[in-house]
N, C-alpha and C positions, 0 to 999 in steps of 0.2 A: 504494500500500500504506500510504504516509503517512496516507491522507486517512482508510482506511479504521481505522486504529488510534485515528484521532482520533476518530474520532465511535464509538467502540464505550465509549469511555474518557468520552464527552461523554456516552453513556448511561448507561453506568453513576452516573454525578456525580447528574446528572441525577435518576434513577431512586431513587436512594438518599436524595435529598436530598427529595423528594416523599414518600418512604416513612416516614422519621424523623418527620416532628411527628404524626404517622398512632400509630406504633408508640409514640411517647413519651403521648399523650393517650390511648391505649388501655391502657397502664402504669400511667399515673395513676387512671385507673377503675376498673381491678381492686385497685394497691394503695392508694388512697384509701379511700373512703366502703364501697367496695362489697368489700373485701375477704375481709370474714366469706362472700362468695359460693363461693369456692374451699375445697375441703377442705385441710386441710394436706399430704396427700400430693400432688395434684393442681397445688401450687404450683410446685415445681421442674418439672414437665414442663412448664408453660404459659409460664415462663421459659426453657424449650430450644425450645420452638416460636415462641415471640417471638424470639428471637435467629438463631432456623432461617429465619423468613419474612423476617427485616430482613437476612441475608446473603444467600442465597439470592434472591428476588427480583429484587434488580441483578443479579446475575451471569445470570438469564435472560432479562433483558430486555437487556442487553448481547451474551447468543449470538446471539439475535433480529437483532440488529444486525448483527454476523460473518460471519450466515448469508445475509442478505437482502443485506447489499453489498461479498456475494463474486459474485453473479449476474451473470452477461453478460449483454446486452441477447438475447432473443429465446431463450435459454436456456430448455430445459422448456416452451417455448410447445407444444403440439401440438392 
């Protein structure tokens, strides 16, 4: 059970930490150069969906993780 908390917890690091310069560089091009892109209303939603996708994400690639090794061997085979 040890093993399995580790590596859901190593997923998550993992996954989050790939996601970050992804989410930061994508940040920076909307609010850089290319900001006049976004209306002013449409700015705060694309800001709860950047912080939606960058929490989110880890936490489903870590159930991923949870779910696939909780499996017993030969389990669902049919």
């Amino acid at each position: 059970m040890a093993v399995r908390w580790l590596l859901v917890v190593l997923a998550w690091v993992v996954s989050a930490a790939l996601l970050a310069p992804i989410s930061f560089f994508v940040a920076i091009l909307l609010a850089g150069p290319h900001s006049s892109m976004l209306p002013g209303v449409l700015q705060p939603l694309v800001l709860l969906l950047g912080w939606a996708v960058f929490l989110v994400t880890p936490v489903l690639v870590a159930r991923g993780v949870w779910r696939r090794t909780g499996r017993t061997p030969g389990a669902g085979a049919a």
